[in-house]
N, CA, C and O atoms as CSV, one atom per row, in Angstrom:
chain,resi,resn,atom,element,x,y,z
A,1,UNK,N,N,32.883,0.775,14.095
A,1,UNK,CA,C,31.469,0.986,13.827
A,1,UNK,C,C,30.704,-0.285,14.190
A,1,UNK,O,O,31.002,-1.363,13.676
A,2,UNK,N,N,29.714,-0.152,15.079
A,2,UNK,CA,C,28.623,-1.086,15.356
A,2,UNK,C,C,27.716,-1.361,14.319
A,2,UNK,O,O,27.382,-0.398,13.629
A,3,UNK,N,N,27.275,-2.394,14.074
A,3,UNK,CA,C,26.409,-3.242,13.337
A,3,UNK,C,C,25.163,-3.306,14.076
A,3,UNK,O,O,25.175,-4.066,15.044
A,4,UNK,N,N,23.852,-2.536,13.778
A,4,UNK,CA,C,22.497,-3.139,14.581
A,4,UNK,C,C,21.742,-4.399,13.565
A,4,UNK,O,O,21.135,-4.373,12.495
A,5,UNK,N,N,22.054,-5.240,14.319
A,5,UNK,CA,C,20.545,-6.550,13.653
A,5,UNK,C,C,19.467,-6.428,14.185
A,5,UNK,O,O,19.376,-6.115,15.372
A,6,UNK,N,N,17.859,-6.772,12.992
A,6,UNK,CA,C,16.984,-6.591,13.525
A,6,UNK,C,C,16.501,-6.961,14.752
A,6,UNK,O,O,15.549,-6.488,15.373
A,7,UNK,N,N,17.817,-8.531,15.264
A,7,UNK,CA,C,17.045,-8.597,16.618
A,7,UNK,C,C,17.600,-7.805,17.865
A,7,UNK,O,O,17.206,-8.008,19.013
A,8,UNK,N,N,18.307,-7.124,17.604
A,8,UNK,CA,C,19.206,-6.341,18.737
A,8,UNK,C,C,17.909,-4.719,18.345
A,8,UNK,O,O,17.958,-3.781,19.141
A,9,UNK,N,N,17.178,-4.659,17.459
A,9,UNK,CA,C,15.753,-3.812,17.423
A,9,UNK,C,C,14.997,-4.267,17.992
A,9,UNK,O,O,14.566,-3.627,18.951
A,10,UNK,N,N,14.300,-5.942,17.632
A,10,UNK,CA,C,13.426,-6.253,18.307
A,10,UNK,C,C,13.126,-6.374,19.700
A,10,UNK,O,O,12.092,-6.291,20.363
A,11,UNK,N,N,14.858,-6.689,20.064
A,11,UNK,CA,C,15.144,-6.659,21.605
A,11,UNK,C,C,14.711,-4.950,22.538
A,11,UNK,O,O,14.135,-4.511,23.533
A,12,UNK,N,N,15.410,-4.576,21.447
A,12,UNK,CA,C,15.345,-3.018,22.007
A,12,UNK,C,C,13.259,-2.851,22.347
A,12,UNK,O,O,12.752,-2.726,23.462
A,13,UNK,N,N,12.711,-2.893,21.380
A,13,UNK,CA,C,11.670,-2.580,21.418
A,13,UNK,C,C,10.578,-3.214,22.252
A,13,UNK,O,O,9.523,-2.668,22.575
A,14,UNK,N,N,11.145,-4.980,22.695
A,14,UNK,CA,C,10.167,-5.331,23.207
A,14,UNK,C,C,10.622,-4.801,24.692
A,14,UNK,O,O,9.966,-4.946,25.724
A,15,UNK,N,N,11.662,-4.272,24.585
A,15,UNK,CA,C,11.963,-3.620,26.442
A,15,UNK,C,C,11.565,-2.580,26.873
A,15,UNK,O,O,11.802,-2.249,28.035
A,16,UNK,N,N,10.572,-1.506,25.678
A,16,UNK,CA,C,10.062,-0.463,26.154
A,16,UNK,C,C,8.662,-0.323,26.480
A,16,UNK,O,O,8.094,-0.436,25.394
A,17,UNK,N,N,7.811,-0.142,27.359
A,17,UNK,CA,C,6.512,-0.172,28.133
A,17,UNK,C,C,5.652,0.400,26.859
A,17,UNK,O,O,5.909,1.345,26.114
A,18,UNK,N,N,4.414,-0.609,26.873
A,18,UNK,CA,C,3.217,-0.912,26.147
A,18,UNK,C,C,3.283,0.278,25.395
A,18,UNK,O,O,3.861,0.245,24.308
A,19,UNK,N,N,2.650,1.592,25.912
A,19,UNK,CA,C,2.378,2.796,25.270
A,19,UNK,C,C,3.396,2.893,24.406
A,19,UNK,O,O,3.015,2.747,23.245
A,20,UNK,N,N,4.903,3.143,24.562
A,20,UNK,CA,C,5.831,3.299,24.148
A,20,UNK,C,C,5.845,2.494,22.307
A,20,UNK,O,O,6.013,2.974,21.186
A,21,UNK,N,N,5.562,1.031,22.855
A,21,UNK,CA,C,5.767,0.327,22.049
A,21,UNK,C,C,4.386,0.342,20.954
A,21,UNK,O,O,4.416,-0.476,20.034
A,22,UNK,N,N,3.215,1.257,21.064
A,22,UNK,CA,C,2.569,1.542,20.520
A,22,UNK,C,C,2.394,2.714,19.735
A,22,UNK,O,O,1.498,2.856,18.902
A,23,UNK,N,N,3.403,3.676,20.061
A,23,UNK,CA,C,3.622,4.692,19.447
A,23,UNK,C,C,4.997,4.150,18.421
A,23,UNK,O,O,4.947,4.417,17.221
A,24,UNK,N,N,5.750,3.671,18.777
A,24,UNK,CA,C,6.386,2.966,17.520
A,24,UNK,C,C,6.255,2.593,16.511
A,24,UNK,O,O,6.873,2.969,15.515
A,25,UNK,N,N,4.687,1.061,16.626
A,25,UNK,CA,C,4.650,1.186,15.731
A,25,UNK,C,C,3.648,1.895,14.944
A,25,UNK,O,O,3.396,1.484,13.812
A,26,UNK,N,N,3.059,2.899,15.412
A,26,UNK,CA,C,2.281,3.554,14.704
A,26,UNK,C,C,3.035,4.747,13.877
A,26,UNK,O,O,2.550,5.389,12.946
A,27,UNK,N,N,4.343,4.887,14.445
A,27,UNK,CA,C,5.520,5.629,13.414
A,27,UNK,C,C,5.899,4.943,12.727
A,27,UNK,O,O,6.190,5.646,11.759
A,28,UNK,N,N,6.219,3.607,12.417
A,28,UNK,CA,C,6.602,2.781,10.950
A,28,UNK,C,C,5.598,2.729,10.465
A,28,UNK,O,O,5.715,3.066,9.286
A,29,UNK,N,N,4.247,2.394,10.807
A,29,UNK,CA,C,3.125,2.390,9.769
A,29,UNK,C,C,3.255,3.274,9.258
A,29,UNK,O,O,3.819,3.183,8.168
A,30,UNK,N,N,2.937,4.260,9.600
A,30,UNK,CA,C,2.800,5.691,8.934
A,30,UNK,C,C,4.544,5.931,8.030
A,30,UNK,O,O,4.664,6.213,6.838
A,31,UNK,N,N,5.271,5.794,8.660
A,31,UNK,CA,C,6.511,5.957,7.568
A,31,UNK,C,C,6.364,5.289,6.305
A,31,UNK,O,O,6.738,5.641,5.186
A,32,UNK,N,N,5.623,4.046,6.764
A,32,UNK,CA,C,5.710,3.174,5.166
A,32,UNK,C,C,4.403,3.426,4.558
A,32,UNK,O,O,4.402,3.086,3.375
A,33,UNK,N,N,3.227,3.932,4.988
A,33,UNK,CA,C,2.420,4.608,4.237
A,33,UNK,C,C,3.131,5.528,3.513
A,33,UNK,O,O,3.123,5.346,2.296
A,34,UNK,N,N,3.796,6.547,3.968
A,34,UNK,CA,C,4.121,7.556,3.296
A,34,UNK,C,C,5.133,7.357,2.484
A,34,UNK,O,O,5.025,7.912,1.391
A,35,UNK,N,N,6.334,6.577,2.723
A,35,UNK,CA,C,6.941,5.945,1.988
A,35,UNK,C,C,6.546,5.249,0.191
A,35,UNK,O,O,6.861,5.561,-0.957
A,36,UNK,N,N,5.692,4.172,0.856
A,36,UNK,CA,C,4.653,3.808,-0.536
A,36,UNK,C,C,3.930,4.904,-1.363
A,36,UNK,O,O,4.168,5.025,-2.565
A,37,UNK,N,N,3.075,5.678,-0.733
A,37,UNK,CA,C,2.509,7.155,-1.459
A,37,UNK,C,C,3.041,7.822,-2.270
A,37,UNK,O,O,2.610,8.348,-3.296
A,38,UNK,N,N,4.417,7.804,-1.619
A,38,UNK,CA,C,5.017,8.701,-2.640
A,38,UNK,C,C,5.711,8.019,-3.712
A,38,UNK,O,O,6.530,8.486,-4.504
A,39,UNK,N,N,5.316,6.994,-3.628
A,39,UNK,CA,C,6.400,6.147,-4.798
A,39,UNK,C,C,5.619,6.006,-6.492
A,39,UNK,O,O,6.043,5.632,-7.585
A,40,UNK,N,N,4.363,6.495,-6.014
A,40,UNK,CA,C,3.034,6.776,-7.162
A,40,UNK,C,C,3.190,8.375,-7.667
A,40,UNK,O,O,3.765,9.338,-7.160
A,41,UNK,N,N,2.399,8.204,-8.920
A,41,UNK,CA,C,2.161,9.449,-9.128
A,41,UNK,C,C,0.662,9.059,-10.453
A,41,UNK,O,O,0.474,8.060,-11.147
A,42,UNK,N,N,-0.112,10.314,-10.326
A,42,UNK,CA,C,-1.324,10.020,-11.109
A,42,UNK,C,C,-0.592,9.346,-12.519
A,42,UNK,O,O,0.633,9.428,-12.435
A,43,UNK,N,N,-0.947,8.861,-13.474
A,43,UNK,CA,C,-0.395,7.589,-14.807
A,43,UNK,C,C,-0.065,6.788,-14.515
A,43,UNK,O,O,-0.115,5.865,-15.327
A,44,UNK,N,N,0.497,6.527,-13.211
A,44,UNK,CA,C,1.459,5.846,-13.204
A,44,UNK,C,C,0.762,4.516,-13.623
A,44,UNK,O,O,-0.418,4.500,-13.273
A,45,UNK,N,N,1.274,3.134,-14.432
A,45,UNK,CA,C,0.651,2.015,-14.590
A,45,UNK,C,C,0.971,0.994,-12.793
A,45,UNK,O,O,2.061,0.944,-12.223
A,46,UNK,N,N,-0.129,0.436,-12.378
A,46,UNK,CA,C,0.153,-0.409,-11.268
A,46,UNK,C,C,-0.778,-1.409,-11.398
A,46,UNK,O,O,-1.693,-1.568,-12.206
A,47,UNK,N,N,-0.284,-2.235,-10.207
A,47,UNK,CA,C,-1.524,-3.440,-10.454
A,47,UNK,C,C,-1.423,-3.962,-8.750
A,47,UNK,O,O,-0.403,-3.591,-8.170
A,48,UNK,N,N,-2.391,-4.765,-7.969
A,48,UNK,CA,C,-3.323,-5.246,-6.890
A,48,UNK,C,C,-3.552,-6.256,-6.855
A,48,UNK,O,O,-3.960,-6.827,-7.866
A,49,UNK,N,N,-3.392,-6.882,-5.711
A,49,UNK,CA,C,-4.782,-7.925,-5.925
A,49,UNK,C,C,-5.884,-7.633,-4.765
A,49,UNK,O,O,-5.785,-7.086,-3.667
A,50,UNK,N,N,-6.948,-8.208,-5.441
A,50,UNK,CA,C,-8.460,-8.378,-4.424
A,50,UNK,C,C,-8.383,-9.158,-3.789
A,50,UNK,O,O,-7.852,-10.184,-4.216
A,51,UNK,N,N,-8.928,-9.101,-2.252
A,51,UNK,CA,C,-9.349,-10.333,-1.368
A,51,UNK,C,C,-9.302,-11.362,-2.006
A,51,UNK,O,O,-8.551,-12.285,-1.690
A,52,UNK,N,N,-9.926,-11.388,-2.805
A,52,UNK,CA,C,-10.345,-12.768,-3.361
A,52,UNK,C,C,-9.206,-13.179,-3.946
A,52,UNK,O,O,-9.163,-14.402,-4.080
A,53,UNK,N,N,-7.906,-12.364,-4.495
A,53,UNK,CA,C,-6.288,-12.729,-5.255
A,53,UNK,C,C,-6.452,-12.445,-6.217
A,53,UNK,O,O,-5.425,-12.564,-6.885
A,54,UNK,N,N,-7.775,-11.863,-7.087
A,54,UNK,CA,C,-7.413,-11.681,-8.579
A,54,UNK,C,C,-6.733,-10.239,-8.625
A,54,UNK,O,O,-7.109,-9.256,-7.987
A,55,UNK,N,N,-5.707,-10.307,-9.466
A,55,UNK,CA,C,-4.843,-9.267,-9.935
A,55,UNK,C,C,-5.689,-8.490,-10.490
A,55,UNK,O,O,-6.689,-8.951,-11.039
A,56,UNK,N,N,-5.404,-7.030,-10.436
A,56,UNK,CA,C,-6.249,-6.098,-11.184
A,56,UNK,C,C,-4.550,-4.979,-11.774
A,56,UNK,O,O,-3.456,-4.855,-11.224
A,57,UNK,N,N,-4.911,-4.597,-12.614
A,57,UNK,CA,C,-4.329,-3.535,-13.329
A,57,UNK,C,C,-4.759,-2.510,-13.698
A,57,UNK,O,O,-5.914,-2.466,-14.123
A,58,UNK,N,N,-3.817,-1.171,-13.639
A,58,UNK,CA,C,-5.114,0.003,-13.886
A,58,UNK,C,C,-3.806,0.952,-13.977
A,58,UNK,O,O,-2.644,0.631,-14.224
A,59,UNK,N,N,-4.360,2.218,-13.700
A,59,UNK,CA,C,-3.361,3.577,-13.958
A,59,UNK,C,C,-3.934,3.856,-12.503
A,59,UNK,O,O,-4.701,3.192,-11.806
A,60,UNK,N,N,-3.287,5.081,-12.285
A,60,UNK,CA,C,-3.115,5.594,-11.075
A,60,UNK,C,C,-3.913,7.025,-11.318
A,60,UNK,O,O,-3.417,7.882,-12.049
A,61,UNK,N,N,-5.161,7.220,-10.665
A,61,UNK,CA,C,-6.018,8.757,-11.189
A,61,UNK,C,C,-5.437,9.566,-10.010
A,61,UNK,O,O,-5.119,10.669,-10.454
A,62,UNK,N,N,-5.104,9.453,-8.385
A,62,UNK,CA,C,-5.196,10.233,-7.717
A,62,UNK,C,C,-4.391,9.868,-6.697
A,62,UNK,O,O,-4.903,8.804,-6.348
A,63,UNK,N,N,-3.289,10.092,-5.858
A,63,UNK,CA,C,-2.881,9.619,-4.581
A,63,UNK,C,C,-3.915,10.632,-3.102
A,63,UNK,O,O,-3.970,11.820,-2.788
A,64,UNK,N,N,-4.207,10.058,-2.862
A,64,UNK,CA,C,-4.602,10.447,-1.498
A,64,UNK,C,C,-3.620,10.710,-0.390
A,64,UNK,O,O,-2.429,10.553,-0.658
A,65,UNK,N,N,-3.968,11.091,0.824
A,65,UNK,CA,C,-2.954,10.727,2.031
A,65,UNK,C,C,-2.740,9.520,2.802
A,65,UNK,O,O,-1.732,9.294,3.472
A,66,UNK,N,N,-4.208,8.404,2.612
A,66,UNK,CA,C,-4.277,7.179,2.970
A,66,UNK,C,C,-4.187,6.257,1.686
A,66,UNK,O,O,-3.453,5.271,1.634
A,67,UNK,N,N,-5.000,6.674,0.667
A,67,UNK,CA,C,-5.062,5.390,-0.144
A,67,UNK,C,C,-5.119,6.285,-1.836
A,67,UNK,O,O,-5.163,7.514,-1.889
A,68,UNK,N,N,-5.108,5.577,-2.837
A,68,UNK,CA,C,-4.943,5.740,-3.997
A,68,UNK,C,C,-6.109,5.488,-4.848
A,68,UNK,O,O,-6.754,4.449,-4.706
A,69,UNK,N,N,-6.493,6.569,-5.922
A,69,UNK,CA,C,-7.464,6.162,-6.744
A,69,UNK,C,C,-6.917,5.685,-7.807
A,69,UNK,O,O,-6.080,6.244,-8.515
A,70,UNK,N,N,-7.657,4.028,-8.014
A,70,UNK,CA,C,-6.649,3.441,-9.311
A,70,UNK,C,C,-8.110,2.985,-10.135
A,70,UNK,O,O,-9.055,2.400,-9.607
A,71,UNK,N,N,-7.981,3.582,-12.099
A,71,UNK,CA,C,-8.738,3.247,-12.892
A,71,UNK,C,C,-8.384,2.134,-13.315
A,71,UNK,O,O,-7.177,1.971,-13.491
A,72,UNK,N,N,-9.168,1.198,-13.563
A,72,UNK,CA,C,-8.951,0.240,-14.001
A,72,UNK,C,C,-10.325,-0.431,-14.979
A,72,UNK,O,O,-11.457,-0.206,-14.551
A,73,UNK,N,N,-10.164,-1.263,-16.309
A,73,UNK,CA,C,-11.524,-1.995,-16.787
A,73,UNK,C,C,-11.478,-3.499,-16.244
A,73,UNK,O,O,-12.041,-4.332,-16.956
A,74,UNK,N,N,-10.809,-3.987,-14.943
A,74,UNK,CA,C,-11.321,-5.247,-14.371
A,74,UNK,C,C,-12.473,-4.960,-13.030
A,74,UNK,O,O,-12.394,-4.233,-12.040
A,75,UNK,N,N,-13.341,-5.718,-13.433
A,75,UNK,CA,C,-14.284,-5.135,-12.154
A,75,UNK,C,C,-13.459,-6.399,-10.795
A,75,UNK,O,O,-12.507,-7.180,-10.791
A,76,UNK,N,N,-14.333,-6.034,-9.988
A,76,UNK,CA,C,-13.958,-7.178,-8.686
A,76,UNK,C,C,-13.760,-8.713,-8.670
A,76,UNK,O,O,-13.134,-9.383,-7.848
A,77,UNK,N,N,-14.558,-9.184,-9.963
A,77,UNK,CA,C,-14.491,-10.482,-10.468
A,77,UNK,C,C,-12.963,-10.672,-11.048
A,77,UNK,O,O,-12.223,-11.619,-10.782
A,78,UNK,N,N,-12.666,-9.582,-11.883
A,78,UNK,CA,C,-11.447,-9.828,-12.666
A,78,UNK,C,C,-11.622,-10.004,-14.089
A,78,UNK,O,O,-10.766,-10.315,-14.918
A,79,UNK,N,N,-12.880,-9.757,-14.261
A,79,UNK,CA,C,-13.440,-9.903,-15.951
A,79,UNK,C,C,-13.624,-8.075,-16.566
A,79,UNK,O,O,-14.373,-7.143,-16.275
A,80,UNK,N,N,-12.734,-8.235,-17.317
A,80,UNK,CA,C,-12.630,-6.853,-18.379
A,80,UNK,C,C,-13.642,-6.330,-19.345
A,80,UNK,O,O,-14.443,-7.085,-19.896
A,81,UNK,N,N,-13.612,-4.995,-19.560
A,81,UNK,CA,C,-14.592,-4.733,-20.121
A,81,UNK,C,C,-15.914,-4.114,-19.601
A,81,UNK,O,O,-16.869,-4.053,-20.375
A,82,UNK,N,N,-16.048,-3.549,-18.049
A,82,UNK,CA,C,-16.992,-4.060,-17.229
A,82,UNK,C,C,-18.061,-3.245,-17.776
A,82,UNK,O,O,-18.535,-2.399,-17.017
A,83,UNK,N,N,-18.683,-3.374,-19.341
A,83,UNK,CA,C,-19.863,-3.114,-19.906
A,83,UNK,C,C,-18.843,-1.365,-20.378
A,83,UNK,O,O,-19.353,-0.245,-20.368
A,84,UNK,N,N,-17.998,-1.556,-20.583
A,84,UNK,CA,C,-17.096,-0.681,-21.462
A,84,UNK,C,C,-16.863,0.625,-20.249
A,84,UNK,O,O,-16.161,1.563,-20.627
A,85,UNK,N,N,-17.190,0.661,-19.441
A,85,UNK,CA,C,-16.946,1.377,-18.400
A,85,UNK,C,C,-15.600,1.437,-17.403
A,85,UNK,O,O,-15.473,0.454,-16.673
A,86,UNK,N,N,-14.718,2.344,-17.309
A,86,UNK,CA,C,-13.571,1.933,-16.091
A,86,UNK,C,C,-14.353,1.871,-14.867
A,86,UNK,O,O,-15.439,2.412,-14.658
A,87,UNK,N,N,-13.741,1.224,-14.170
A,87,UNK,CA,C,-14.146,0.934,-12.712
A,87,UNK,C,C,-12.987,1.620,-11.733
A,87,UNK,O,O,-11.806,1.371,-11.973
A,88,UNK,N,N,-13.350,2.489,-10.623
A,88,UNK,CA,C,-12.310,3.464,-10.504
A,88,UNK,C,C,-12.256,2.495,-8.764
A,88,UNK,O,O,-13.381,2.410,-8.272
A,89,UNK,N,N,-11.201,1.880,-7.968
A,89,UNK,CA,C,-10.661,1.395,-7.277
A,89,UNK,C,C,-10.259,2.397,-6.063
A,89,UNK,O,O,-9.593,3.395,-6.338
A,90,UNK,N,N,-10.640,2.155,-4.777
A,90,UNK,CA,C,-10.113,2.730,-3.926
A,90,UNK,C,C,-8.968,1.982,-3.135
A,90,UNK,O,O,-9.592,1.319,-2.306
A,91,UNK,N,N,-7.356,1.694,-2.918
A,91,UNK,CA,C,-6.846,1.258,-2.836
A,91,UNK,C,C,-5.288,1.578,-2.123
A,91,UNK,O,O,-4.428,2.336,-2.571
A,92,UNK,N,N,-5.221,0.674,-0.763
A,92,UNK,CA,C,-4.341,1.397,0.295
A,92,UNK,C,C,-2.807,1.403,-0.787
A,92,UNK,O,O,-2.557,0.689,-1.758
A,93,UNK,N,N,-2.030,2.441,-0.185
A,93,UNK,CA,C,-0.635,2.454,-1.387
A,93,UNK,C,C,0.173,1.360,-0.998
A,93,UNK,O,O,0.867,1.036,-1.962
A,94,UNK,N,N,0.357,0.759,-0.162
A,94,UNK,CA,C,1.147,-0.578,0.512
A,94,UNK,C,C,0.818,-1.618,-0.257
A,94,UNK,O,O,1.694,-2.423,-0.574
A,95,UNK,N,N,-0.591,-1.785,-0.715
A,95,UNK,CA,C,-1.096,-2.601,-1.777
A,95,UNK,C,C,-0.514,-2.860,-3.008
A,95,UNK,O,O,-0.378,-3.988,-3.481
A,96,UNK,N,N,-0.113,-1.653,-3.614
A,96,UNK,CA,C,0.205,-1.306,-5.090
A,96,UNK,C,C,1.548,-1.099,-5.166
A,96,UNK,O,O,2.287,-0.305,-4.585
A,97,UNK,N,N,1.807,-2.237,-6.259
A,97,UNK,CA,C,2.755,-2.508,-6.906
A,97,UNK,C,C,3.394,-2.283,-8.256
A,97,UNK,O,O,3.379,-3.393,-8.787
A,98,UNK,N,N,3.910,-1.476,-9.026
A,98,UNK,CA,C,4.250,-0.674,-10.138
A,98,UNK,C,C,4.104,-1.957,-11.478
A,98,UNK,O,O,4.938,-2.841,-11.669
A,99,UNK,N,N,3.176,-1.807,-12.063
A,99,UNK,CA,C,2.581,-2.831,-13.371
A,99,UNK,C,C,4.354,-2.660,-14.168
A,99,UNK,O,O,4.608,-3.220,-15.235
């Protein structure tokens, strides 16, 4: 039995013509979108961070096919409470990480 290492992939891949190599990786993106997606389910507890790095925490209201609706009471700042209101997060699933 043969052993593939990633660079005997990388090799493979950088030898196949542009288009080729663009439909590739637009099949791992999408595998690991879908991959991640399904690893949620609405309750589920998870947590993010914002551009900016502050961690947010929340539950999980909705999976989408691209991205996830996550409730959470940290607004974008990262300060709780946001006037007693959840703040409901639109958020890619590659992002989110199981709290």
């Amino acid at each position: 039995m043969t052993t593939v290492t990633r660079e005997d992939v990388f090799v493979a891949a950088m030898s196949l013509p542009r288009d080729e190599q663009l439909k590739l990786i637009q099949n791992i993106t999408s595998h690991l979108a879908n991959e991640a997606r399904h690893s949620f389910r609405p309750g589920s507890s998870v947590k993010f961070k914002t551009r900016n790095g502050i961690e947010i925490h929340g539950k999980v209201l909705r999976v989408n096919n691209k991205s996830v609706k996550v409730e959470s009471m940290s607004d974008r700042t990262g300060n709780n409470n946001y006037g007693n209101h959840p703040v409901i997060w639109t958020v890619s699933p590659q992002l989110l990480t199981p709290a």
